[in-house]
N, C-alpha and C positions, 0 to 999 in steps of 0.2 A: 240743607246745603252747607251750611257754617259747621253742620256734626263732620260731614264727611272729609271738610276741608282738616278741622283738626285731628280728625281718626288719621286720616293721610301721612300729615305732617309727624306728630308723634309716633308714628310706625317707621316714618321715613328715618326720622334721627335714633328710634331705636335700630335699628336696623345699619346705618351707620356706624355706632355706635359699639353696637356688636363686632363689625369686621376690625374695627381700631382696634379693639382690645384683642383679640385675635392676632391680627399684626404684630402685637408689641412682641409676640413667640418668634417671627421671623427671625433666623439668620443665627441663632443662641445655639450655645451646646445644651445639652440633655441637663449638667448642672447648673450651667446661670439659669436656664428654664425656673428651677425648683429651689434652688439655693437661698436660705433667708436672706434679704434685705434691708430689712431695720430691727431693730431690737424685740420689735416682737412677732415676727417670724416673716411679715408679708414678704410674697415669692410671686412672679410673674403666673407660674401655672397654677397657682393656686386661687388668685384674683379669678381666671377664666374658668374654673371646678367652682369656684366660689358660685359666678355670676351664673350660671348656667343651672346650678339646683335654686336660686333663686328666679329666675324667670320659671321654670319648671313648675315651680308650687303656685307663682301668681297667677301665671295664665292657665292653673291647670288646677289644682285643689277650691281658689277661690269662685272659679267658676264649674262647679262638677262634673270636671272633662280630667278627672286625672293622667298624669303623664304616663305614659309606657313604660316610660325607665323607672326602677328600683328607686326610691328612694328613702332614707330613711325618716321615719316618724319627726315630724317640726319638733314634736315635744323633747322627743331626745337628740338635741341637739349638742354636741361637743366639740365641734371647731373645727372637726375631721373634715372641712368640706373648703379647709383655707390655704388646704396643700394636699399636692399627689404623695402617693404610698409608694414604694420604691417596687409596687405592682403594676401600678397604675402606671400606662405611655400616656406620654403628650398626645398622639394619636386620638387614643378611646375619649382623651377630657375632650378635647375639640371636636370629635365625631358626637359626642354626647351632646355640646353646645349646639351644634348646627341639628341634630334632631331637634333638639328643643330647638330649635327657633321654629324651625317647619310645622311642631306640634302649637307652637306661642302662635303662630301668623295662624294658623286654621282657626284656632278659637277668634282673634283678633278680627279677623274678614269675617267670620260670621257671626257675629255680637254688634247690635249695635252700640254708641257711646253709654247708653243709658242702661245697659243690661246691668241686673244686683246681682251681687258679688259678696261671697260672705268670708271673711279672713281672720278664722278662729284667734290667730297671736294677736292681733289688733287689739288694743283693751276700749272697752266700751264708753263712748257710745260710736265708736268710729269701724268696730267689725262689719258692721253693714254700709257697702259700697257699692261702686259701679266701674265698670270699665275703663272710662275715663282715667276715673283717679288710681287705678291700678298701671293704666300704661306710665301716667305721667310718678308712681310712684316706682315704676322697674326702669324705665326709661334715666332718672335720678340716680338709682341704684347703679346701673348699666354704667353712666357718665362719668360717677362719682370714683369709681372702679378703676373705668380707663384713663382717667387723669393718675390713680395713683402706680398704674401702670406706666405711662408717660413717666413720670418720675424714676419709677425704681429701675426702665431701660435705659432713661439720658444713667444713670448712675454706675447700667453696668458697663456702655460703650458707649457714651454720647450720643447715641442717636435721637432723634425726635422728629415727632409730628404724627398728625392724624394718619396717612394714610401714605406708601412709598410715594407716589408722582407725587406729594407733597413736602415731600422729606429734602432738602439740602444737603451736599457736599459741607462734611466738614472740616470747616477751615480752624485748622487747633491753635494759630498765631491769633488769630484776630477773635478766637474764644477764649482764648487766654488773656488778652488783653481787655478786653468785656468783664470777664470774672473779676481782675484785680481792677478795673474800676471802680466797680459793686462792692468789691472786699476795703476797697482806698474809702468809699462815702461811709459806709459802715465803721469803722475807725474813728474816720475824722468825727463824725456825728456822738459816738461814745465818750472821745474824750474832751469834746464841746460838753456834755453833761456831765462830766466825772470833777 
């Protein structure tokens, strides 16, 4: 009973989890889409290319159901997976996402918690796993992603939140005045120490 409650729940918030970062694509041009965002490169569509060959190899190489999709060898990995190619639509990363998930949720509903899982990169003695710690280690991955996607949208036009019915009107007077709070305690605080 207690397995199926947490298989549920960690599926539920992956699965949420997944349309948020998805979201953060909404409403952008083809540029802000891809466009770096900090200094070393993170890009909103690349966060979503990112997260989607990584659900792909967990719920798909770890448990001997590999994915459909192409993907390249773990071992050669180079980074190509942290932004689109000026080949690549927004479209295909997000149509690729949502097969994987369809491919992620088949293996997930038919495994139970305790199915072994073997994840060659893992360094030993932690390559031999289970389902469990696989959801709860993509599920991490997944969240971890769309927070820094949360970020890098409030950054490109202020928007925010999980999901639109939960997004706000933004009111840029009384954001403005919030920020230089933040910016006035920071100050005073610094030069309390200086």
């Amino acid at each position: 009973m207690i397995d199926e409650f947490a298989k549920d729940h960690l599926h539920g918030r992956l699965r949420r989890d997944r349309k948020a970062l998805v979201w953060k694509l909404d409403g952008l041009s083809e540029y802000d889409t891809r466009r770096p965002l900090t200094v070393t490169g993170s890009n909103l569509l690349g966060l979503v290319k990112h997260v989607a060959g990584v659900e792909a190899r967990y719920f798909g190489e770890v448990f001997n159901y590999p994915s459909p999709e192409p993907l390249p060898r773990w071992q050669d990995h180079d980074g190509s997976d942290l932004w689109a190619t000026e080949d690549e639509t927004r479209d295909q990363i997000i149509e690729f996402y949502q097969r994987t998930w369809e491919h992620s949720d088949a293996r997930i509903n038919e495994l139970p918690l305790d199915a072994p899982g073997h994840v060659p990169w893992w360094p030993e003695p932690h390559s031999n796993t289970n389902l469990f710690a696989v959801m709860v280690h993509v599920l991490g991955e997944t969240n971890r992603h769309a927070g820094h996607a949360d970020i890098l949208r409030e950054g490109v036009d202020g928007r925010t939140g999980l999901r639109l019915e939960h997004e706000m009107q933004i009111d840029e007077e009384t954001r403005d005045a919030y920020y230089a709070k933040i910016e006035q305690a920071a100050r005073s605080a610094a030069a309390a120490k200086a």
